[in-house]
Backbone and ligand atoms as CSV (ligand in chain L), in Angstrom:
chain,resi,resn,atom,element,x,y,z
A,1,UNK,N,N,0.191,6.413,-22.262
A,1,UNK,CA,C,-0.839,5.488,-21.789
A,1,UNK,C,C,-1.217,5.823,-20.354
A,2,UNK,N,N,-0.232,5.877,-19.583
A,2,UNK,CA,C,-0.287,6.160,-18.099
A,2,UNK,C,C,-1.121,7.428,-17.541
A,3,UNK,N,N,-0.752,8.123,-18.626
A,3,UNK,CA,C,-1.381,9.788,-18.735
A,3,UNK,C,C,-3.512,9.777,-18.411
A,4,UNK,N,N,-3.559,8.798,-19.449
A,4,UNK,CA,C,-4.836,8.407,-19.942
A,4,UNK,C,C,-5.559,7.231,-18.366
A,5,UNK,N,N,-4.753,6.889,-18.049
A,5,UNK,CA,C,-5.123,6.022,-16.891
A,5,UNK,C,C,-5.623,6.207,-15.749
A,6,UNK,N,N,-4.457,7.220,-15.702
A,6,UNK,CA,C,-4.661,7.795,-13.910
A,6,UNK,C,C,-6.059,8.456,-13.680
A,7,UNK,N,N,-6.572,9.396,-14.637
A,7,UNK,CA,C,-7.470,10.414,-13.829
A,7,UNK,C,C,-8.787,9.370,-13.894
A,8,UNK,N,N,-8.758,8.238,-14.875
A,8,UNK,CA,C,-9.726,6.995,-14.783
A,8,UNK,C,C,-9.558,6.397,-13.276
A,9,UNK,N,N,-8.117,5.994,-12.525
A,9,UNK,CA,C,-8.008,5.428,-11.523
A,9,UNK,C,C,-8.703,5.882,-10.009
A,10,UNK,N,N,-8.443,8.032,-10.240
A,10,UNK,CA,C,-8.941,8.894,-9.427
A,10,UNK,C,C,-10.528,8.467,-9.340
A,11,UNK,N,N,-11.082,8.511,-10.477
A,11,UNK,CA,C,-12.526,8.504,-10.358
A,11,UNK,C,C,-13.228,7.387,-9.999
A,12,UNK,N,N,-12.535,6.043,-10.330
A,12,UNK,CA,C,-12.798,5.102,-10.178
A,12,UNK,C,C,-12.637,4.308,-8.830
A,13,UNK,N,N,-11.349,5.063,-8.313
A,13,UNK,CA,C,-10.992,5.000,-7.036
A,13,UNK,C,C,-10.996,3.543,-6.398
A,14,UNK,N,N,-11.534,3.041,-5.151
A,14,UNK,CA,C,-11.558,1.752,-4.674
A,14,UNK,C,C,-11.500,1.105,-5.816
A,15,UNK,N,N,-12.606,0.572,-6.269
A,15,UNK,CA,C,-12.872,-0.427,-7.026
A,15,UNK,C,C,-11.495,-0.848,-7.899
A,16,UNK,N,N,-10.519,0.621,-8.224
A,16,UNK,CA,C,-9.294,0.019,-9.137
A,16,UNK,C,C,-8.541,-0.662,-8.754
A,17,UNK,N,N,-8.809,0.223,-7.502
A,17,UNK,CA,C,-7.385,-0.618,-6.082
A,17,UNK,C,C,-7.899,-2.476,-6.148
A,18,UNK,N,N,-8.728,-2.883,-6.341
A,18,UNK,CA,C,-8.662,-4.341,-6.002
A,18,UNK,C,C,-8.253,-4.865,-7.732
A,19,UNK,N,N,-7.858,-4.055,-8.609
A,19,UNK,CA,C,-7.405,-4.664,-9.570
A,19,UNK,C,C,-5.617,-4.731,-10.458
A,20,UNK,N,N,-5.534,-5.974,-10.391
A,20,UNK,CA,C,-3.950,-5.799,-10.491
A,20,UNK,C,C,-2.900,-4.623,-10.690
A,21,UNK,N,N,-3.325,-4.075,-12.045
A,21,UNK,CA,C,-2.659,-2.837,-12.566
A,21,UNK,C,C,-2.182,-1.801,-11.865
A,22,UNK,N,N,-3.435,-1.814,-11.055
A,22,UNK,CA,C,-3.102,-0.515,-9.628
A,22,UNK,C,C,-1.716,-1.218,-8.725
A,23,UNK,N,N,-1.994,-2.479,-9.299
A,23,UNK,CA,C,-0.462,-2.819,-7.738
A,23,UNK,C,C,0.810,-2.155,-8.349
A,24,UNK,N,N,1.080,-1.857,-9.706
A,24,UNK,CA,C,2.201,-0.693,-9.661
A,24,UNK,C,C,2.355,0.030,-9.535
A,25,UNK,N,N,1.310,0.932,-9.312
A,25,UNK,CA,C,2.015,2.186,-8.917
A,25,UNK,C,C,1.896,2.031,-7.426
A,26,UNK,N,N,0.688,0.699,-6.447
A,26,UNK,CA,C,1.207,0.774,-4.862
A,26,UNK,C,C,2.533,0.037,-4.590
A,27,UNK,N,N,3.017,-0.672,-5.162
A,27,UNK,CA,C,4.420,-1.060,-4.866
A,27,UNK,C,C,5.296,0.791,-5.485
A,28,UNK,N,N,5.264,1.151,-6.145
A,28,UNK,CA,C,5.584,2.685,-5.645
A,28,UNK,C,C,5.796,3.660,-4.829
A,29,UNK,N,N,4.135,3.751,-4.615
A,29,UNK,CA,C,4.114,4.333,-3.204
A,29,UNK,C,C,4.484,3.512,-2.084
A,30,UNK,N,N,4.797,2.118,-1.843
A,30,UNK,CA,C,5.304,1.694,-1.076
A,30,UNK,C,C,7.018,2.247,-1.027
A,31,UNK,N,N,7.144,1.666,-2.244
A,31,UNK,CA,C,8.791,2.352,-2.114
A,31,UNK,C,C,9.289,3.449,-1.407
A,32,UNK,N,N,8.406,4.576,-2.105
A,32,UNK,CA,C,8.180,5.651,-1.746
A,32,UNK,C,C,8.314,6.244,-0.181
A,33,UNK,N,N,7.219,5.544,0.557
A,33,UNK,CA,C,6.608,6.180,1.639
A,33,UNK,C,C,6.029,5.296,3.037
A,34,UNK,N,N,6.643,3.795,2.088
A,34,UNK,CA,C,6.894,2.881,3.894
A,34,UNK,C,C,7.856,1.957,3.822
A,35,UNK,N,N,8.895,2.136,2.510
A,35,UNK,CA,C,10.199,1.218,2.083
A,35,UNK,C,C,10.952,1.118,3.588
A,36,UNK,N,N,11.372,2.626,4.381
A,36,UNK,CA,C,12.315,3.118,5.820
A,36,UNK,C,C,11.625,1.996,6.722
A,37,UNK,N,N,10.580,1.818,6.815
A,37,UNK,CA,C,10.271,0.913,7.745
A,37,UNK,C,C,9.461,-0.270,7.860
A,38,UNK,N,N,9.040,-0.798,6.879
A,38,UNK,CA,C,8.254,-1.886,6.394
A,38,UNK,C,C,9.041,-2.411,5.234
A,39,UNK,N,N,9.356,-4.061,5.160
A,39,UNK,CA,C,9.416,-5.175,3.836
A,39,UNK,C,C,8.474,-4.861,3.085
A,40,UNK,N,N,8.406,-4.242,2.053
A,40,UNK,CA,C,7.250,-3.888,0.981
A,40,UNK,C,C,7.218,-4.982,-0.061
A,41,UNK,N,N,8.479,-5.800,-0.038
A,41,UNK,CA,C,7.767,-7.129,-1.201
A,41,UNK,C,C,8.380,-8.161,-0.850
A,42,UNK,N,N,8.458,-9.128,-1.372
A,42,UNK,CA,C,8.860,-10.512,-0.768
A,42,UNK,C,C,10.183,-10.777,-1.327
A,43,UNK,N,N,10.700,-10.111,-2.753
A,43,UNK,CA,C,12.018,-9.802,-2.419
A,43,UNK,C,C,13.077,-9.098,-2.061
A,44,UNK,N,N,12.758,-8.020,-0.988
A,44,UNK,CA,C,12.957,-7.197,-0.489
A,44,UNK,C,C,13.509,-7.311,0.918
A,45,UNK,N,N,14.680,-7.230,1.094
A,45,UNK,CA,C,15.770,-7.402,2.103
A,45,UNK,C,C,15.485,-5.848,3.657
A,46,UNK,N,N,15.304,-6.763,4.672
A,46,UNK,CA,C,14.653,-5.907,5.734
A,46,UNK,C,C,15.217,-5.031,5.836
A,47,UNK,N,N,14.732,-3.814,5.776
A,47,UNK,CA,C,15.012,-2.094,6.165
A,47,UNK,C,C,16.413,-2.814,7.703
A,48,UNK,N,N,16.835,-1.237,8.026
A,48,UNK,CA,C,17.595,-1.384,9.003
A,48,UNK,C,C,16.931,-1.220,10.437
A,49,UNK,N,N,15.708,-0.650,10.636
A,49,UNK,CA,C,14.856,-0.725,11.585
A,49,UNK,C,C,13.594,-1.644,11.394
A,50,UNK,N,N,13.691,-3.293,11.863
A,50,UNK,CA,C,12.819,-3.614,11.386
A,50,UNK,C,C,11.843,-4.183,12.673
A,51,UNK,N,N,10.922,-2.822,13.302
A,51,UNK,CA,C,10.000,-2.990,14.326
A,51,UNK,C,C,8.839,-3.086,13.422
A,52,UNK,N,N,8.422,-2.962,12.019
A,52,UNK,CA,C,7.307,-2.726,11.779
A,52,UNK,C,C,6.755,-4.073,11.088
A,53,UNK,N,N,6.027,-4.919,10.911
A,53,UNK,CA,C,5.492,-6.118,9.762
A,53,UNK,C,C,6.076,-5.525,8.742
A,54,UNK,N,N,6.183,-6.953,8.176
A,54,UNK,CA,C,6.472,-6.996,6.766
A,54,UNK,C,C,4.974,-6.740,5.432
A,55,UNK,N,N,4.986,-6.148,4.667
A,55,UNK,CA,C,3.636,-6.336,3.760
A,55,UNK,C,C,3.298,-7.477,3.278
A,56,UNK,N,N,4.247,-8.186,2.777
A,56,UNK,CA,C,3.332,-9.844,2.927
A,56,UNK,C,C,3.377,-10.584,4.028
A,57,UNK,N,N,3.707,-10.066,4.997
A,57,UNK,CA,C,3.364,-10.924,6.458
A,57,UNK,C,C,1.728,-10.267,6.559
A,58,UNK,N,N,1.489,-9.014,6.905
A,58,UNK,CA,C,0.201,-8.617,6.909
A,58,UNK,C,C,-0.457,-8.826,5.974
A,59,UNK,N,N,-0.104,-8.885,4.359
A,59,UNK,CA,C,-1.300,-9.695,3.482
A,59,UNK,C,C,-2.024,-10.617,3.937
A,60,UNK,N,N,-0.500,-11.775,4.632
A,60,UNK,CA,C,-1.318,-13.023,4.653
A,60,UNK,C,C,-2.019,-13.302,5.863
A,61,UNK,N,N,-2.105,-12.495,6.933
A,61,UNK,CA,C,-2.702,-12.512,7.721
A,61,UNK,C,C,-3.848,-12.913,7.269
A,62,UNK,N,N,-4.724,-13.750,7.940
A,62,UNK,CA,C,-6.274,-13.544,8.174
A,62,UNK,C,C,-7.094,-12.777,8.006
A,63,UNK,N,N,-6.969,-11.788,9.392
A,63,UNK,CA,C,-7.738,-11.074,9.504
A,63,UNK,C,C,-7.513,-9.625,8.354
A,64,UNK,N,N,-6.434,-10.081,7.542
A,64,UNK,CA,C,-6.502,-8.176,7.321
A,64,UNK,C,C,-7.524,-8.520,6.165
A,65,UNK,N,N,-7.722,-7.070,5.544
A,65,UNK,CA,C,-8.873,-6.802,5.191
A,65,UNK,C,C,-8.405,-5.139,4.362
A,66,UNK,N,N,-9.486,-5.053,3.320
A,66,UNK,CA,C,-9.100,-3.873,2.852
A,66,UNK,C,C,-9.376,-2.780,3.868
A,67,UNK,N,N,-10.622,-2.966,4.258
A,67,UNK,CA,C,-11.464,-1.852,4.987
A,67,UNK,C,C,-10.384,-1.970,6.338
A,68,UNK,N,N,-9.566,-2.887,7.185
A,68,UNK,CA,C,-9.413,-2.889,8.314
A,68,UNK,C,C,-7.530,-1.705,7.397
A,69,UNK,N,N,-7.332,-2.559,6.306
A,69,UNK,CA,C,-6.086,-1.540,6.041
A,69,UNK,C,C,-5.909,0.268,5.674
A,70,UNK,N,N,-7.304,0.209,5.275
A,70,UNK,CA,C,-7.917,1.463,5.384
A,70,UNK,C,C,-7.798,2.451,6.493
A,71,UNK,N,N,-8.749,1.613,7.430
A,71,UNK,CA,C,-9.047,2.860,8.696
A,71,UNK,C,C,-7.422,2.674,9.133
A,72,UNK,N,N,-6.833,2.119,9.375
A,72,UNK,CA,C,-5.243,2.104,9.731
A,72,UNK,C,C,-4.656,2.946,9.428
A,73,UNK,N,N,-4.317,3.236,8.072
A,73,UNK,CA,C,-3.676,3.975,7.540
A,73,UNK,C,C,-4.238,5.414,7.754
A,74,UNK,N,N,-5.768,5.580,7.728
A,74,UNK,CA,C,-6.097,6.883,7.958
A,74,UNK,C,C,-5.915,7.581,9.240
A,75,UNK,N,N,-4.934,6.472,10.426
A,75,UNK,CA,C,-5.024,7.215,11.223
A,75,UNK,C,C,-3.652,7.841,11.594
A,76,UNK,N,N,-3.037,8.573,12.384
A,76,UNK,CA,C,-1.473,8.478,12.524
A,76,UNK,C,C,-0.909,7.515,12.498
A,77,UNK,N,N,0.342,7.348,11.991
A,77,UNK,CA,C,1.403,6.206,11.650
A,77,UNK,C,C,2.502,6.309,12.579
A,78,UNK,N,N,2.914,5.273,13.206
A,78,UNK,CA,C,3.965,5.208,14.188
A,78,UNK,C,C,5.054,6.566,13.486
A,79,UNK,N,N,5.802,7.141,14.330
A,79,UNK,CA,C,6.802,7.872,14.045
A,79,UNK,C,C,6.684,8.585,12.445
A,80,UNK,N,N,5.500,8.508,12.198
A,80,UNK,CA,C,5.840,9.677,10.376
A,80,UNK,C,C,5.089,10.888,10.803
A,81,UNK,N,N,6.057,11.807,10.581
A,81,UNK,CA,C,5.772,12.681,10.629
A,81,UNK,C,C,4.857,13.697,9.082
A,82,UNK,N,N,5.202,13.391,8.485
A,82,UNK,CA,C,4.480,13.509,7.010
A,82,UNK,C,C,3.331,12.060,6.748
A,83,UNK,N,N,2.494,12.329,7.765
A,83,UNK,CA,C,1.494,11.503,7.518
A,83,UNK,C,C,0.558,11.757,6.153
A,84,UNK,N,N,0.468,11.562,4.510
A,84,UNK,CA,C,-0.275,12.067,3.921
A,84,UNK,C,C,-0.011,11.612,2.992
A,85,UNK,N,N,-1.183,10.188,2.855
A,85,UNK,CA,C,-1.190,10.004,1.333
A,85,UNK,C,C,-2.845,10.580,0.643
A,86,UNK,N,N,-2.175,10.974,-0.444
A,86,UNK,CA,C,-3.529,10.974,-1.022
A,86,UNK,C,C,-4.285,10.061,-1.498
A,87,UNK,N,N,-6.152,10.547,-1.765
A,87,UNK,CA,C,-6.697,8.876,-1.916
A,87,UNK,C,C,-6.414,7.841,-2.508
A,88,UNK,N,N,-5.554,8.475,-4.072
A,88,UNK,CA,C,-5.314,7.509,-4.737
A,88,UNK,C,C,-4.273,6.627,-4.554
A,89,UNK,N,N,-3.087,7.417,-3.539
A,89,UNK,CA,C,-2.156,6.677,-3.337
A,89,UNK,C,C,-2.041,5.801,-2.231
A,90,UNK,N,N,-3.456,6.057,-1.373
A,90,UNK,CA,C,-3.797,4.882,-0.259
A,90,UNK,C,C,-4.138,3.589,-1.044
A,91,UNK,N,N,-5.266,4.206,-2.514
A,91,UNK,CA,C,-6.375,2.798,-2.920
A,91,UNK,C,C,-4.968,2.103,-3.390
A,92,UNK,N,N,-3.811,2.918,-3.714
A,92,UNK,CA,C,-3.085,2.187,-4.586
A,92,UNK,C,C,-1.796,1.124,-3.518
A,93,UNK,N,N,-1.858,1.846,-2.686
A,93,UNK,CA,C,-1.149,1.066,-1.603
A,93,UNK,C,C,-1.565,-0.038,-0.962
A,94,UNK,N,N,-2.991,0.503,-0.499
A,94,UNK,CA,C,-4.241,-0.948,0.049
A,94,UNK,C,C,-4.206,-1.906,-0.526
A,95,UNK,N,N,-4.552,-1.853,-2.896
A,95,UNK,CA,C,-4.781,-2.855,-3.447
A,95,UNK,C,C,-3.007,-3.554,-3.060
A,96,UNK,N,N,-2.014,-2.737,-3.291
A,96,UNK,CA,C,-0.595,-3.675,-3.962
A,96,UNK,C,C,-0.479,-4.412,-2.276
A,97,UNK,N,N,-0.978,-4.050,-1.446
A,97,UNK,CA,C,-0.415,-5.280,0.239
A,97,UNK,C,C,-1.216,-6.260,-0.145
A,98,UNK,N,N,-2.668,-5.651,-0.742
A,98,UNK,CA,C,-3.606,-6.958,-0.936
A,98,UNK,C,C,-3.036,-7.713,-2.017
A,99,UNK,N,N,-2.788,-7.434,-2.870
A,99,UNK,CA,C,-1.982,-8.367,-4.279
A,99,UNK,C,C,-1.165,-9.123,-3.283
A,100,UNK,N,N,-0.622,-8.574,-2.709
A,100,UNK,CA,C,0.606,-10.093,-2.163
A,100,UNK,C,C,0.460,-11.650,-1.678
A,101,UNK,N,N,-0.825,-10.859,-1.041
A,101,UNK,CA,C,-1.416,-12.340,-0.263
A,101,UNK,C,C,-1.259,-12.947,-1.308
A,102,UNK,N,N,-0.864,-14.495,-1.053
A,102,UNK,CA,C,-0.710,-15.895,-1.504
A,102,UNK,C,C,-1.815,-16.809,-0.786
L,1,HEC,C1,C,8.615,5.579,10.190
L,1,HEC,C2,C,8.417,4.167,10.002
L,1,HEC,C3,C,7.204,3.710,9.221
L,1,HEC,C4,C,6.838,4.063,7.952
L,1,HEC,C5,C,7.555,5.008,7.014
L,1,HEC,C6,C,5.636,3.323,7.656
L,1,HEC,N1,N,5.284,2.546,8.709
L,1,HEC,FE1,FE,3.696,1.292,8.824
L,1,HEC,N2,N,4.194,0.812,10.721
L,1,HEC,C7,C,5.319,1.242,11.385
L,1,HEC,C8,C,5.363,0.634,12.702
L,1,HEC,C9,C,6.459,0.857,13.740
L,1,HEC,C10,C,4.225,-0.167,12.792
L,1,HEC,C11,C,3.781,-1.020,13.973
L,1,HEC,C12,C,3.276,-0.120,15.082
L,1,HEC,C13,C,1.909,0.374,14.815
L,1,HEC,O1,O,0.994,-0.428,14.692
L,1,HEC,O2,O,1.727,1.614,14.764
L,1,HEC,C14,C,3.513,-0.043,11.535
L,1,HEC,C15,C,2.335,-0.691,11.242
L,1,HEC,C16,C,1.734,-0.694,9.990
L,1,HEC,C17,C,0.569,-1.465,9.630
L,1,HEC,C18,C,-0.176,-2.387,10.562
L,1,HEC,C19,C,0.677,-3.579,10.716
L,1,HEC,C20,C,0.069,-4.641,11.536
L,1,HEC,O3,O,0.859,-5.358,12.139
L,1,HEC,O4,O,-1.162,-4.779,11.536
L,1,HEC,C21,C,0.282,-1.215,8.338
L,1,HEC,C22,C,-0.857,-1.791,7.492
L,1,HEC,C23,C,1.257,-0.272,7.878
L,1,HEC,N3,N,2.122,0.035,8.899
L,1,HEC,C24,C,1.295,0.235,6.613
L,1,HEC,C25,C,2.185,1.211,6.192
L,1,HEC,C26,C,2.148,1.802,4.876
L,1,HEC,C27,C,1.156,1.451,3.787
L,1,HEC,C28,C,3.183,2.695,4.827
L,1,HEC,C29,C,3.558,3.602,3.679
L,1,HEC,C30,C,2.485,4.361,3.051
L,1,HEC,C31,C,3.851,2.657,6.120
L,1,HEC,N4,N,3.212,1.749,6.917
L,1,HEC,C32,C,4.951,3.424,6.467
L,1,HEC,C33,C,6.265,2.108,10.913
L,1,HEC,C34,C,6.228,2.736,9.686
């Protein structure tokens, strides 16, 4: 099934990211690639360096925003040195912080 999904998700890009389904594989790439220094879910017990927000603290922010989580991410990231997600694994990261908001 998953097989059949993805290259739909590539093409489809943004627009998937604001729809639930995509929040599994960005809680993934969260795991993945900001678990070391960011709370990536709400039951998720704080990393051992915890200078960075939590992802549902920044969901519920106000002001965030897809577009404001966007240009963020596209720019350098505190201390990563392997700055590089690909698009799909940004749309997929963007939608799953946005899923959290409550
Ligand atoms: C090496 C540690 C580290 C990793 C890994 C990391 N971050 Fe961060 N992140 C930080 C720190 C530290 C800050 C706060 C300082 C800053 O704004 O640069 C931050 C800030 C942020 C912010 C802005 C928070 C705010 O308060 O507005 C977002 C959004 C974010 N990170 C998303 C991610 C995502 C998505 C990933 C994984 C793809 C990730 N980060 C991986 C350390 C990290």
């Amino acid at each position: 099934m998953l097989k059949y999904l993805l290259p739909l998700a590539l093409i489809v890009g943004p627009a998937a990211a604001q729809q639930q389904p995509m929040a599994g594989e960005g809680l993934r790439v969260a795991r993945q690639w900001c678990a070391a220094c960011h709370v990536v879910s709400r039951d998720m017990p704080p990393p051992a360096a915890d200078a960075a927000s939590s992802f549902p603290g920044i969901a519920d922010r106000p002001g965030t925003t897809e577009a404001g989580l966007r240009v963020f991410l596209q720019t350098p990231h505190a201390n990563m040195p392997n700055w590089q997600l690909s698009r799909a694994e940004m749309d997929a990261v963007v939608g799953y912080i946005l899923s959290l908001r409550r």
